[in-house]
C-alpha positions in Angstrom: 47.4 10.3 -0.7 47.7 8.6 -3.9 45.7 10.6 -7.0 43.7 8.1 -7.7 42.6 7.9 -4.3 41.3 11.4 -3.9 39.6 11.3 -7.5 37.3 8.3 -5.8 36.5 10.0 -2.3 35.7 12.9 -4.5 33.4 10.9 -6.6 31.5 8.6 -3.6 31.2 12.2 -1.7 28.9 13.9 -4.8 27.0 10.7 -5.4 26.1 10.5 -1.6 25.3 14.1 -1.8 23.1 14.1 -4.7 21.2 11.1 -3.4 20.6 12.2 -0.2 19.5 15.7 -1.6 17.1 14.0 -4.2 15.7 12.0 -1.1 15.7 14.8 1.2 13.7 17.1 -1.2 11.2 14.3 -1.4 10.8 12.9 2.3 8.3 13.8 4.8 9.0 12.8 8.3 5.8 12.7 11.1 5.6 12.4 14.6 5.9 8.5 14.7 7.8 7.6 10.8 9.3 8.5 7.8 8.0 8.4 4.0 9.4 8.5 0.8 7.6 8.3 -2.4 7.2 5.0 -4.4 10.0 4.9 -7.0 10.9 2.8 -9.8 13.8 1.2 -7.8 13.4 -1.1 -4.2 13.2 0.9 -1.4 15.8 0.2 1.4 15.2 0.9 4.9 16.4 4.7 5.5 16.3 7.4 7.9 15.9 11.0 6.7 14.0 13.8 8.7 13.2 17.2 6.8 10.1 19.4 7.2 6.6 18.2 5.7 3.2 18.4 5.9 1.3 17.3 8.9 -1.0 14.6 9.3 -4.4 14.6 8.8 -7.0 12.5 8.2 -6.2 8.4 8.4 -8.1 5.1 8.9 -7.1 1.3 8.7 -8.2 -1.4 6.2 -7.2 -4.9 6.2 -5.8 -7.1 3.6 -3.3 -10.6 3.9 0.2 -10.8 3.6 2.1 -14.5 2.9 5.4 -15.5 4.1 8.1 -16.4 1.9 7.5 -20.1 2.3 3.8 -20.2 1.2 2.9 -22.5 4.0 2.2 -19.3 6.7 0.8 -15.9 6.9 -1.1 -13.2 8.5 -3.9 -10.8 8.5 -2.1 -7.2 7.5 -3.4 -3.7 8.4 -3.3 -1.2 6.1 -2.8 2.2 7.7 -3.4 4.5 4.9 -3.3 8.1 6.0 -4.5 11.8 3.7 -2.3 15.2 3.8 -2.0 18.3 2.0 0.3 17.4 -1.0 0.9 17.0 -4.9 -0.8 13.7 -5.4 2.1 11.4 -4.4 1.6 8.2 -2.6 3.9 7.8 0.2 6.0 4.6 1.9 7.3 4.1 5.1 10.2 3.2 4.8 10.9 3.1 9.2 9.9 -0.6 9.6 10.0 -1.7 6.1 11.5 -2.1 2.3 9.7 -2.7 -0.8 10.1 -4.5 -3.9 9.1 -2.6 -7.3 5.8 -4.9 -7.6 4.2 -3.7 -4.9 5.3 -0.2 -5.5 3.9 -0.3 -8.7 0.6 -2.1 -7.6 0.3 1.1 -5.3 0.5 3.9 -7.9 -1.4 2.0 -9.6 -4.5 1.9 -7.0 -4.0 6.1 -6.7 -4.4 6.3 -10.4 -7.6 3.6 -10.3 -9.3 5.9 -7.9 -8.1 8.9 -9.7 -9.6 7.3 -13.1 -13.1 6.1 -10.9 -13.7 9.6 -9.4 -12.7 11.4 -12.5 -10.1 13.8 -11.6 -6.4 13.8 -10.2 -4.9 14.4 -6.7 -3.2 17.7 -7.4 -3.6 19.1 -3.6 -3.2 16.0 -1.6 -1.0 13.0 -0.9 -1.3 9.7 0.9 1.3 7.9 2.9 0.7 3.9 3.5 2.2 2.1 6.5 1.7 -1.8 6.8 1.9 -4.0 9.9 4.2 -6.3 9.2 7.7 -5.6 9.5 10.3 -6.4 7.1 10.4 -6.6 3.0 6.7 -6.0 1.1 6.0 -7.3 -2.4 3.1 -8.3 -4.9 0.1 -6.4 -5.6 -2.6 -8.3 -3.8 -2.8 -5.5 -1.4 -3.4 -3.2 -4.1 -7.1 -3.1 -3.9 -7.3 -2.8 -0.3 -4.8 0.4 -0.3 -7.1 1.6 -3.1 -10.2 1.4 -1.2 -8.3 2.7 1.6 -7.0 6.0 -0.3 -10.7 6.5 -2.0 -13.0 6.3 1.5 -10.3 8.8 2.6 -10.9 11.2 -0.2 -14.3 10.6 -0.4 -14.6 10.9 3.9 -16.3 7.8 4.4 -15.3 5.5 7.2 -14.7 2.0 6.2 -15.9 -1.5 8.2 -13.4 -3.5 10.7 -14.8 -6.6 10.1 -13.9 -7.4 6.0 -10.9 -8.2 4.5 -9.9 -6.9 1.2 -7.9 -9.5 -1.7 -7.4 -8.4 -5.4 -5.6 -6.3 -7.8 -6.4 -2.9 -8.4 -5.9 -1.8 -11.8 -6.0 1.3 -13.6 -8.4 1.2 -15.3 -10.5 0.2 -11.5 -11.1 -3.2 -12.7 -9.8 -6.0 -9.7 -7.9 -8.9 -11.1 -6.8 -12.3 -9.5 -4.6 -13.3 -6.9 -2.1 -15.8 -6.2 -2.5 -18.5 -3.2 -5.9 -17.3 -2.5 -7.1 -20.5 -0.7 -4.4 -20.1 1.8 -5.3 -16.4 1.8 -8.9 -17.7 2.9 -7.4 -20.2 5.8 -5.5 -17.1 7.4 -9.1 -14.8 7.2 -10.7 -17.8 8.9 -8.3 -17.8 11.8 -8.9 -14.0 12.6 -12.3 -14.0 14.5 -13.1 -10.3 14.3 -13.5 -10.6 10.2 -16.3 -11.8 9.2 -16.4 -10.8 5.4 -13.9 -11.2 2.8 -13.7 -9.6 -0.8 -12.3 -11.7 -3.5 -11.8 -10.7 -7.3 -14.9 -12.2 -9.3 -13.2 -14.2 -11.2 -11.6 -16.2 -8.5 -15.2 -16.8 -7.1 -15.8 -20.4 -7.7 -12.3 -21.3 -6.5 -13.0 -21.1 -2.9 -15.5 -21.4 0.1 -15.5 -21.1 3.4 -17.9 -22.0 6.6 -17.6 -19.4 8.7 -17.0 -16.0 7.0 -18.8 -14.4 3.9 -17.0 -14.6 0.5 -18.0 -11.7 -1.2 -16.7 -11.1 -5.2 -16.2 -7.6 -6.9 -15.4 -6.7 -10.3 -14.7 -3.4 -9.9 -13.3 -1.0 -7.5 -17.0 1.1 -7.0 -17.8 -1.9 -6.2 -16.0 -2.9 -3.4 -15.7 0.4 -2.4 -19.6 0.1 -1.6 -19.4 -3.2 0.1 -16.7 -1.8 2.5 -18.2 1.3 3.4 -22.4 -0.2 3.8 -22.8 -1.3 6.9 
């Protein structure tokens, strides 16, 4: 074999080492899918197994996801789930990929509830699983995963019948959303919701006959709308 040759094997063979060890170090598999935590880059689909913490505590929250063209969507679930752990927030990464802005929107929604309850997650993690197959991306689901990972700390259950819009920032203050009259429609369609939360300032932009708009500021906020009956 040609020099050259076996300098570039050599070369492919320690990258592929070092990124599956980095990856390795940092996966947890459970009984039913794999997580990685968020990173600054996209997350692919890959399979790793290596021993992790076991599951604990989990519930479901729903939010809206909207196809690529804009014209369709669907009502997502949220499966947000607690284990022993350093604070990380944790991806599937079985079913889907993600795109940096929703990564992002998610470590931001830890650090909102982190900042709202005043003190960090230094003994446990979170891992978030979404119903929708294929590629996530933008941070309207960032408020919804926040709730989701502060009822969970907190041990409070959280209502099926109210669907959660807005961005979570740090600071636990919700922002707007983009498309949120066509977020609206897809509620509409799904007859066991009968509440949506919408950012406040995005309250006079829509209406709707036949579920309850309700607008939040803040993540306290909707965190006490979603777990009142």
């Amino acid at each position: 074999m040609e020099l050259w040759k076996i300098l570039v094997t050599i070369i492919l063979l320690q990258v592929a080492f070092f990124s599956g060890a980095i990856l390795m170090e940092h996966s947890i598999k459970s009984r039913e899918a794999t997580y990685i935590p968020i990173t600054q880059e996209r997350v692919e689909k890959i399979y790793i197994e290596s021993p992790g913490p076991i599951e604990t505590t989990s519930l479901t929250i729903y939010g809206v996801g909207i196809h690529s063209n804009e014209e369709t969507g669907e009502v997502v679930k949220f499966n947000v789930t607690r284990f022993s752990g350093k604070g990380e927030v944790m991806l599937n990464i079985d079913t889907n990929s993600y795109e940096t802005d929703f990564q992002s929107s998610l470590r931001n929604a830890k650090e909102a509830v982190e900042t709202v309850r005043g003190k960090e997650f230094t003994s446990e993690s979170f891992s978030i699983q979404t119903s929708t197959p294929g590629t996530i991306k933008g941070s309207s689901g960032s408020l919804a995963a926040g709730i989701g990972i502060y009822s969970l700390a907190e041990g409070k259950e959280v209502r099926k019948d109210i669907l959660i819009m807005g961005v979570l920032h740090r600071n636990g203050d919700v922002g707007p959303i983009a498309l949120l009259e066509k977020k609206i429609e897809i509620s509409e369609e799904k007859e066991e919701i009968k509440e949506v939360l919408i950012p406040s300032s995005q309250c006079q932009e829509v209406t709707s006959n036949r579920i309850k708009i309700t607008c939040v500021n803040s993540l306290p906020e909707a965190f006490n709308v979603v777990t009142t009956q």
